[in-house]
KOLKOLMI-396107 format. One line per 3 residues: for each residue x, y, z of N, C-alpha, C, O. Coordinates in Angstrom, 1 decimal, m for minus. Each point is the difference from the previous one (the first is absolute). Example, Ala and Ser with C-alpha at 12.3 -4.5 7.8 and 13.67 -1.06 7.14 Angstrom:
BEGIN
13.2,m5.7,7.8,m0.9,1.2,0.0,0.9,1.2,0.0,1.0,0.0,0.7  m1.4,1.1,m1.4,0.9,1.1,0.0,m0.8,1.1,0.8,0.5,1.1,0.1
//
This chain:
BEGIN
70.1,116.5,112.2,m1.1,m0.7,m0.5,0.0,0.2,m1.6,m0.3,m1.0,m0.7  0.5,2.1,0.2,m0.3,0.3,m0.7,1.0,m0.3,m1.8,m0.2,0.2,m1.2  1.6,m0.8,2.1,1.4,m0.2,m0.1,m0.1,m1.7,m0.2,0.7,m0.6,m0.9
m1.5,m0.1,1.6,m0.4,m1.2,0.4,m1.0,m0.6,m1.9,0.3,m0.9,m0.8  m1.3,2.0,0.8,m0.6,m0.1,m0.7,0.3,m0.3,m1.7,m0.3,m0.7,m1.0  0.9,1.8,1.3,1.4,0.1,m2.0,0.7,m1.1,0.1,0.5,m0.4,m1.1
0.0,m0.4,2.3,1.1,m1.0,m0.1,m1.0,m1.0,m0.4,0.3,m0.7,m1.0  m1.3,0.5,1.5,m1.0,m1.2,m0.4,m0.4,0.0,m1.1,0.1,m1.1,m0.6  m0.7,2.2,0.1,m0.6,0.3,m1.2,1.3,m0.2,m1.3,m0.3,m0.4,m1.1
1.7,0.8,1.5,1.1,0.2,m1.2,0.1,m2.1,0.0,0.2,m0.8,m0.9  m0.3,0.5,2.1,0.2,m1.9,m0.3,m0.8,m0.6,m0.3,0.2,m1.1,m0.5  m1.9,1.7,0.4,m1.2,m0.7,m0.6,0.5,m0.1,m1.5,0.2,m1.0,m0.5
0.0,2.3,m0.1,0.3,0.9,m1.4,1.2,m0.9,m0.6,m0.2,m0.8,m0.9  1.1,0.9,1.4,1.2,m0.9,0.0,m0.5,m2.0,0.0,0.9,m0.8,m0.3  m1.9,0.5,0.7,0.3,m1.6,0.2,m0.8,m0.4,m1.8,m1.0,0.3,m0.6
1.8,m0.9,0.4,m0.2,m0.8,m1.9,m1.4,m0.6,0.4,m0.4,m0.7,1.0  m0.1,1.0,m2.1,m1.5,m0.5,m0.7,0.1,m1.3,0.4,m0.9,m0.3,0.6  1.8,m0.7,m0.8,m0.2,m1.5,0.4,m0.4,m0.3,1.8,m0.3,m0.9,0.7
0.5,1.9,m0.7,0.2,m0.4,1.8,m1.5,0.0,0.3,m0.6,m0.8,0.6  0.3,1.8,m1.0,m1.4,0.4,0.6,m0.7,m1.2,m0.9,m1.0,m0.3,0.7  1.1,m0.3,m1.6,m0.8,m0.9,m0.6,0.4,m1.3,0.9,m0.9,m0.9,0.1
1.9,0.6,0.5,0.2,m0.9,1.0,m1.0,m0.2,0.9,m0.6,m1.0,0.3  0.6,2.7,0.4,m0.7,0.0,1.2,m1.2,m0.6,0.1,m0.4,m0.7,0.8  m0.3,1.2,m2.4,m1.3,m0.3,m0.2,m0.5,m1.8,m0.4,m0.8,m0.9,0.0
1.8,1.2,m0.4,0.1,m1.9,0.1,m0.3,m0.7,1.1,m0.9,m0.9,0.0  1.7,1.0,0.9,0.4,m0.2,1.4,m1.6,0.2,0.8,m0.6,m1.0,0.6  0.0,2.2,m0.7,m1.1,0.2,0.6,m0.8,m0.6,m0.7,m1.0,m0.2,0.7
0.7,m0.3,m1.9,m1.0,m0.7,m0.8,0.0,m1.4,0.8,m1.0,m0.4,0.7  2.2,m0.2,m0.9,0.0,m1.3,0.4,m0.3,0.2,1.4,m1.0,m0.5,0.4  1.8,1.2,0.7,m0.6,m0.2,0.7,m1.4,m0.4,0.8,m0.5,m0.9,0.7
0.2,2.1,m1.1,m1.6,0.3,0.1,m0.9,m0.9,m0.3,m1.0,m0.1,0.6  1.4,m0.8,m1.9,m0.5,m1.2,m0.5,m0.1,m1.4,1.0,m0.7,m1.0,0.0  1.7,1.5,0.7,0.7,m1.3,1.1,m0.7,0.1,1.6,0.0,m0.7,1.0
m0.8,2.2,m1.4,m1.3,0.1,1.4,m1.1,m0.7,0.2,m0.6,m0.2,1.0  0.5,m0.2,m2.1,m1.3,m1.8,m0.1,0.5,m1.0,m0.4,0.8,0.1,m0.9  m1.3,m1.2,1.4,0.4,m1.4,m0.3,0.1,0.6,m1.8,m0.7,0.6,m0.8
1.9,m1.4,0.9,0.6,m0.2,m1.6,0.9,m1.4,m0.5,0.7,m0.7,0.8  m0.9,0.4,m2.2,0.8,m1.3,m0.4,1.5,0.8,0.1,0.3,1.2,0.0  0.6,m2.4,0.0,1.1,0.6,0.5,1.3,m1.3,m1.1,m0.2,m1.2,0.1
0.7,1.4,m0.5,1.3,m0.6,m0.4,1.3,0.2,0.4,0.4,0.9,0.8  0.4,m1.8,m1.2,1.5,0.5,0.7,0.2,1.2,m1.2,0.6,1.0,0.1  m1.1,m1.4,m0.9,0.7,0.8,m1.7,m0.3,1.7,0.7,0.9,0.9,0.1
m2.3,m0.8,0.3,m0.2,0.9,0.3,0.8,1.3,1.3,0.3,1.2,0.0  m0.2,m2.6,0.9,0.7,0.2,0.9,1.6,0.5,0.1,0.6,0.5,0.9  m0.2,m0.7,m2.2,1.2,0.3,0.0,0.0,1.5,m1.2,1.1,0.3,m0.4
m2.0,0.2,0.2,0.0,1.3,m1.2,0.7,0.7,0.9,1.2,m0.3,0.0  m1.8,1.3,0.9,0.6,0.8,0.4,1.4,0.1,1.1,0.7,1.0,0.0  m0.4,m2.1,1.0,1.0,m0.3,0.1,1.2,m0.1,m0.9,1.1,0.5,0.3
m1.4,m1.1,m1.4,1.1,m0.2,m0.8,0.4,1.7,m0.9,1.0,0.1,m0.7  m2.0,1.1,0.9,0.3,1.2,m0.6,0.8,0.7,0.9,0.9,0.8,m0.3  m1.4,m1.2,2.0,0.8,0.3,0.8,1.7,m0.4,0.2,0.9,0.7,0.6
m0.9,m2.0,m1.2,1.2,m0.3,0.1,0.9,0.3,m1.2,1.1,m0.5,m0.2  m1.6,1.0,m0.4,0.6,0.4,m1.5,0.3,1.3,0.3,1.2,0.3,0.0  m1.9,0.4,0.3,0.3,1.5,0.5,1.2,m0.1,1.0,1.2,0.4,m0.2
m1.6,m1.2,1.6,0.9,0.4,0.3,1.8,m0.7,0.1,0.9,0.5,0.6  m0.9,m1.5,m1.0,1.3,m0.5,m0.5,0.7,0.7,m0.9,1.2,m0.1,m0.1  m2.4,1.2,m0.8,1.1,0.7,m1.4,0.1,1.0,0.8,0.8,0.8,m0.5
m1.4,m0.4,1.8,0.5,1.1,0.5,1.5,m0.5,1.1,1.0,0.7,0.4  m1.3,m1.8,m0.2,1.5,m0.4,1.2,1.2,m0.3,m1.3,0.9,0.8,m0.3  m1.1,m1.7,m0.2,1.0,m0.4,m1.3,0.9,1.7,m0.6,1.2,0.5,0.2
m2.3,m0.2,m1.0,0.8,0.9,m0.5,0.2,1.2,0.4,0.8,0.6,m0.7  m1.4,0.2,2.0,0.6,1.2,0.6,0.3,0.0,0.8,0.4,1.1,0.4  m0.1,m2.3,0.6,0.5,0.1,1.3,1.4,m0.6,m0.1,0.4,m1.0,m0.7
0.5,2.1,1.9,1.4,m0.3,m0.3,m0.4,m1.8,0.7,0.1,m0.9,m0.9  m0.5,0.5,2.1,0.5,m1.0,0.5,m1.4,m0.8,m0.1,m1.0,0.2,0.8  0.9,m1.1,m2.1,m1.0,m1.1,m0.4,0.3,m1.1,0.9,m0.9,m0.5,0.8
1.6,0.3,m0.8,0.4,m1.7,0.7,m0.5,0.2,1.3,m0.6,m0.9,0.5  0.8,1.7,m0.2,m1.0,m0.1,2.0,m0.8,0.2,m0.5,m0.5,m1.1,0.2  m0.3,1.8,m0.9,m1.7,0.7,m0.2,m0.7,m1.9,m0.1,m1.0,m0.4,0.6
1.7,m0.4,m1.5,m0.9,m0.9,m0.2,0.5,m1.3,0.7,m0.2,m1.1,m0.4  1.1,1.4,1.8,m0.1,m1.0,1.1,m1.5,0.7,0.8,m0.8,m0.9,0.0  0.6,1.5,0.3,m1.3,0.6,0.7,m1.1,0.3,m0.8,m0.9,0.8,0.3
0.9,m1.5,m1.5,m1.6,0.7,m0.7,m1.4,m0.6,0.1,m1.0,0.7,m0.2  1.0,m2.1,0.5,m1.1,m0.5,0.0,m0.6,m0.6,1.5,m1.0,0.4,0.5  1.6,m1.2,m0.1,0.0,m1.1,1.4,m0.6,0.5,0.7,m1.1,m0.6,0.3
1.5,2.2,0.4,m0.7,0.4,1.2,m1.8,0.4,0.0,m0.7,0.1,1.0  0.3,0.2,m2.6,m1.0,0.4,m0.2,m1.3,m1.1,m0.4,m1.2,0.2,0.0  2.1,m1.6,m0.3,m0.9,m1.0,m0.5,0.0,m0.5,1.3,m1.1,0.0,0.4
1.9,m0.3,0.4,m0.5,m0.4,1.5,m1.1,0.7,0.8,m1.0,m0.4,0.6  1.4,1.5,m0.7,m1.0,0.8,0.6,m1.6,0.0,m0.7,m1.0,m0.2,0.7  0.8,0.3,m2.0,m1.3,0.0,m0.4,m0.4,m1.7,0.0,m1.1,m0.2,m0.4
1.6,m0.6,0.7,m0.5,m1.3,m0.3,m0.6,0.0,1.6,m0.9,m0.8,0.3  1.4,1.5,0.2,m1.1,m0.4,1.6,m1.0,1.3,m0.1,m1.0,m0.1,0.7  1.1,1.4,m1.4,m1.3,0.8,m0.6,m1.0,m0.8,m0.6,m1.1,0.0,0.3
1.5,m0.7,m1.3,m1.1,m0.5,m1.2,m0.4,m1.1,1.0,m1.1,m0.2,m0.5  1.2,m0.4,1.5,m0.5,m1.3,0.6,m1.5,0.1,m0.1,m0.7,m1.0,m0.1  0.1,2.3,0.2,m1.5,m0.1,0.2,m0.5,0.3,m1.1,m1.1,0.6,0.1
1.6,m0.9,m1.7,m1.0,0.7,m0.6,m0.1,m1.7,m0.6,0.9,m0.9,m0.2  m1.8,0.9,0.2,m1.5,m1.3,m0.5,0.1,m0.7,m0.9,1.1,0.5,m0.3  m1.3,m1.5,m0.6,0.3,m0.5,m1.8,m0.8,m1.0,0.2,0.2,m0.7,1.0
m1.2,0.4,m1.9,m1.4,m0.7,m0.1,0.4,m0.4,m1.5,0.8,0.5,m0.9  m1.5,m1.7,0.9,m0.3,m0.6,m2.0,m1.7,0.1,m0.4,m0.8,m0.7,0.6  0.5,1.4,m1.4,m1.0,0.3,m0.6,0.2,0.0,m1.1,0.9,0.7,m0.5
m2.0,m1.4,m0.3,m0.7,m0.6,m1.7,1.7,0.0,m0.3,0.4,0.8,m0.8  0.6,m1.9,1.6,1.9,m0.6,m0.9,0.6,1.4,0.0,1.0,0.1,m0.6  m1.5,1.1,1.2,1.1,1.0,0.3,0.3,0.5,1.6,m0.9,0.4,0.8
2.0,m0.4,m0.5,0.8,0.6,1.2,m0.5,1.7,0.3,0.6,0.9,m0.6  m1.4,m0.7,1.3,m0.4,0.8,0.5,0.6,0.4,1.4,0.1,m0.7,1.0  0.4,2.3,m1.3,0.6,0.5,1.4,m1.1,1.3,0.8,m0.6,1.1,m0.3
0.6,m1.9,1.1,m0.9,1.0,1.5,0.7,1.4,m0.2,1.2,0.4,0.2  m2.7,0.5,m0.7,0.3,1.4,0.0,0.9,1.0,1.2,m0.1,m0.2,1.2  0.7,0.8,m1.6,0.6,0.7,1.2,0.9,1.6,m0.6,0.6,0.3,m1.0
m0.8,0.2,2.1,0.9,1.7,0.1,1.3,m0.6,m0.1,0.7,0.9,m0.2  0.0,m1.9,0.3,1.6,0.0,0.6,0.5,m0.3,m1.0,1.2,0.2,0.1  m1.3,m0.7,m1.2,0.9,0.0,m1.6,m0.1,1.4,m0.5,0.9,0.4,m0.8
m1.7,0.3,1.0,m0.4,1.5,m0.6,1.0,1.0,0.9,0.8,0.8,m0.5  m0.9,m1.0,1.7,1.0,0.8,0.8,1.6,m0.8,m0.2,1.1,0.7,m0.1  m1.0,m1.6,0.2,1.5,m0.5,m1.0,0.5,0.8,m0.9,1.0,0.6,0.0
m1.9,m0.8,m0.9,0.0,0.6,m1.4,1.0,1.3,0.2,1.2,0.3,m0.2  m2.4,0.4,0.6,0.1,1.6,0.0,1.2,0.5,1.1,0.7,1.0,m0.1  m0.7,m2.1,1.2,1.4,0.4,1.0,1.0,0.0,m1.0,0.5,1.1,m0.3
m0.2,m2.3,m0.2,1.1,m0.5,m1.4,0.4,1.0,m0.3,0.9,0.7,0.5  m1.8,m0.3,m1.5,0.3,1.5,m0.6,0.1,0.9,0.3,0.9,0.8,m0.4  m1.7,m0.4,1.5,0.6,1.5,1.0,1.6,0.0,0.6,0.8,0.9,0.2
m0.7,m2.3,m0.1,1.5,m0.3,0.4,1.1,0.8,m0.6,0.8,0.8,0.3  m1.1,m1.9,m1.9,1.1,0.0,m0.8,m0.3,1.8,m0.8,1.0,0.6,m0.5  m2.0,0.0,0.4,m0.1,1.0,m0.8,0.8,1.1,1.1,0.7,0.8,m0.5
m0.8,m0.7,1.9,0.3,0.7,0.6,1.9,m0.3,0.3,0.7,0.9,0.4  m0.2,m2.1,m0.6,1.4,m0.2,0.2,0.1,0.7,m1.7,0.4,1.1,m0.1  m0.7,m1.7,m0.9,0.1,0.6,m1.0,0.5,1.7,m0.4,0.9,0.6,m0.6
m2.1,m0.3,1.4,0.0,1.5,0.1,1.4,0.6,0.9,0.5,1.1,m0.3  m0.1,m1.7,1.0,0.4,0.1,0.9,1.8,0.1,m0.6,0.8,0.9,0.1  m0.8,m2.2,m0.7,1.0,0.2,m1.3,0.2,0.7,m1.1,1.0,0.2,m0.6
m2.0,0.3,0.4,m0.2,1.0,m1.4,0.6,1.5,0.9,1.0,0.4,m0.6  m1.3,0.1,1.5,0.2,1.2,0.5,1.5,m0.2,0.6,0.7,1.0,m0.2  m0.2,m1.9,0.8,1.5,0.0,0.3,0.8,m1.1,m0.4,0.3,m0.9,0.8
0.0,0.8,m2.3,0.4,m0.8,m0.4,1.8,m1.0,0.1,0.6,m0.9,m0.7  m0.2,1.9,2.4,1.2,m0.5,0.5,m0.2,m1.3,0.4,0.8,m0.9,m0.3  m2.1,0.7,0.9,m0.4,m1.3,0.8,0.6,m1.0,m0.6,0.8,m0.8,0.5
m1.5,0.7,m1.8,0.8,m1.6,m0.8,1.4,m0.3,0.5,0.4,m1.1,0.1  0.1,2.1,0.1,1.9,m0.7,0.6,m0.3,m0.1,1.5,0.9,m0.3,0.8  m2.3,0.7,0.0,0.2,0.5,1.5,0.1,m2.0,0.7,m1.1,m0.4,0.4
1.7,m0.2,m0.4,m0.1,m1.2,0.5,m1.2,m0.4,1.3,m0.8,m0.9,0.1  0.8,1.7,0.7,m1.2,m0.3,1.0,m1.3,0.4,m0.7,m1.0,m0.6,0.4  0.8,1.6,m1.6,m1.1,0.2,m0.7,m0.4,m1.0,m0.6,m1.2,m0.2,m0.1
2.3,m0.8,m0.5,0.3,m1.1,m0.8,m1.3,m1.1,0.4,m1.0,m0.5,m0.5  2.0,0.4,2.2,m0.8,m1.5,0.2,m1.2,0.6,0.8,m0.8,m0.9,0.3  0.5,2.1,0.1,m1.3,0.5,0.3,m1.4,m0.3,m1.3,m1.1,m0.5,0.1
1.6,1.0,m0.9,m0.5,m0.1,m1.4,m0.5,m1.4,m0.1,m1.1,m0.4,0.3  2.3,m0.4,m0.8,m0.1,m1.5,0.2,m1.0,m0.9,1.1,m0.6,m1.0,m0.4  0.5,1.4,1.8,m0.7,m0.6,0.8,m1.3,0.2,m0.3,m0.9,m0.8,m0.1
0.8,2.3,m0.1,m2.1,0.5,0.2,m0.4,m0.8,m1.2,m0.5,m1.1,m0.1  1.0,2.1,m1.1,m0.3,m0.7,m1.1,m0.1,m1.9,m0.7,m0.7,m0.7,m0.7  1.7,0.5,1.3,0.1,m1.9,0.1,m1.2,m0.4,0.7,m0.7,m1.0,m0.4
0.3,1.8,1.8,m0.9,m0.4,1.0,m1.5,m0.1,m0.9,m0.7,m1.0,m0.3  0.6,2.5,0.1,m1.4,m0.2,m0.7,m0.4,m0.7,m1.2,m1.2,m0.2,m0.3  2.5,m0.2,m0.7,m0.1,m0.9,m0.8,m0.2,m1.7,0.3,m0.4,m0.9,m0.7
0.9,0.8,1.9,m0.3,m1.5,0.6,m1.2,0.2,0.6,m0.5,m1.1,0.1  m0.1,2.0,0.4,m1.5,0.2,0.2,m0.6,m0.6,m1.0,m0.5,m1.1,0.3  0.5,1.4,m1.4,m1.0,m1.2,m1.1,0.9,m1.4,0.1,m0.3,m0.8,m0.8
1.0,0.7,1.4,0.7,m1.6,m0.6,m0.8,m0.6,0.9,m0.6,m1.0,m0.3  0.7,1.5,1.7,m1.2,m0.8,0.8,m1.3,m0.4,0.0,m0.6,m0.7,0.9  m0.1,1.4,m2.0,m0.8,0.0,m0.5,m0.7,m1.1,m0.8,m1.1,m0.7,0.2
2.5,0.9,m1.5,m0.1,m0.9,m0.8,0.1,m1.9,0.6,m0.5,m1.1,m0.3  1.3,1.6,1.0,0.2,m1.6,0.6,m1.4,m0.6,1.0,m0.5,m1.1,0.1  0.1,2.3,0.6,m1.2,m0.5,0.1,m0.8,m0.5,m0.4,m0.7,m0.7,0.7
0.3,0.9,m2.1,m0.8,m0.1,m0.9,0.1,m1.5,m0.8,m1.0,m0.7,m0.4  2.9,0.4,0.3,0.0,m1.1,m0.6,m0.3,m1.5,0.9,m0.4,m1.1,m0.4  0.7,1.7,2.1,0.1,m0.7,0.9,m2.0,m0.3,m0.1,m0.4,m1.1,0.1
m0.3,2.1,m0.2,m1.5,m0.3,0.3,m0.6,m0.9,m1.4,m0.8,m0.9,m0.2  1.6,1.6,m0.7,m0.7,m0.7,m1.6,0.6,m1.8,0.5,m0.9,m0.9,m0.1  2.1,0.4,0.5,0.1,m1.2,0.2,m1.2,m0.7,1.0,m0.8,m0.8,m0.4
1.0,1.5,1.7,m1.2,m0.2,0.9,m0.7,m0.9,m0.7,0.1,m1.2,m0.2  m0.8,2.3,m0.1,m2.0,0.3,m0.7,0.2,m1.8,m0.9,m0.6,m1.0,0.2  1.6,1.1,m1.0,0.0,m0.5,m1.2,m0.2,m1.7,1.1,m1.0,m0.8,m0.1
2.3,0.9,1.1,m0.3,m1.8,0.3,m1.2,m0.2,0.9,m0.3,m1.1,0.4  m0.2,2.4,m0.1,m1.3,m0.5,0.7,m1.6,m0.4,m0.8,m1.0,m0.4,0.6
//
C-alpha cells in the first residue's frame, strides 16, 4: 500500500502544470453543461479539438507504427456516442440554441482525460511501448474512441441546431 502510494504521489509531482490546468478546464465546462446552457458548434468543438491535438502529436511523432494508429482513431467512438447523446434536449430561446442540462458531457469530459492521462502515464513509465505494435493500435483504439465520443456529440448538436432552425 504503502509502495502504491509514492508511485501515485511521484506521477501527481511529475504531471506538467498544463495538464492540471486542462483538467480544470474540462471540469469548469463541464459542470457548466449541468444546466440548460446556450451552446455553439464553435464551442462545441474547444475541447475536442485539444484532444485531438494532443493526441495525434502523441501518435505522429512517438509512435513507431502511426499509419495503423490513425486507421482506428475516430469512427468507433463517434458511432458510439451519437446513439449516447440521442437524449440530450436543444430548445431556442430569446435566437439562442439552448442544450438540456445534463451529468453526461461532464462524465465524457473527465472519462477523456482519465483515459488519455493514464495511457500517457503509462508511456512515460515504459517508454518500450512506442515500438510495442499491439500497444500501438491499443493506444490508437481507446484513445481514438474517447476522442470520437465528442464527435458524436458535436454532430448532434449540428443535426439539432438544423432541426430547431427549420421548425
Amino acid at each position: 500500500m504503502v509502495e502504491t502510494l509514492k508511485i501515485l504521489f511521484e506521477v501527481i509531482h511529475r504531471t506538467r502544470f498544463w495538464v492540471w490546468v486542462v483538467l480544470l478546464i474540462l471540469f469548469r465546462r463541464g459542470m457548466a453543461l449541468t444546466t440548460d446552457s446556450p451552446t455553439s458548434l464553435g464551442r462545441s468543438i474547444i475541447m475536442p479539438g485539444i484532444f485531438i491535438i494532443w493526441g495525434l502529436n502523441t501518435i505522429i511523432y512517438q509512435f513507431k507504427h502511426p499509419e495503423l494508429l490513425l486507421d482506428v482513431y475516430l469512427i468507433p467512438g463517434f458511432l458510439f456516442s451519437y446513439l449516447l447523446y440521442k437524449n440530450i434536449k436543444y430548445h431556442f430561446k430569446n435566437g439562442e440554441m439552448i442544450q438540456q442540462g445534463s451529468f453526461f458531457p461532464l462524465s465524457i469530459m473527465l472519462t477523456n482525460f482519465l483515459v488519455k492521462y493514464t495511457l500517457n502515464v503509462i508511456l512515460a513509465t515504459n517508454s518500450s511501448l512506442y515500438n510495442n505494435i499491439e500497444f500501438n493500435l491499443l493506444y490508437g483504439c481507446i484513445s481514438g474512441f474517447t476522442i470520437g465520443l465528442f464527435f458524436g456529440g458535436i454532430y448532434k448538436t449540428i443535426k439539432a441546431k438544423k432541426r430547431l432552425a427549420n421548425s
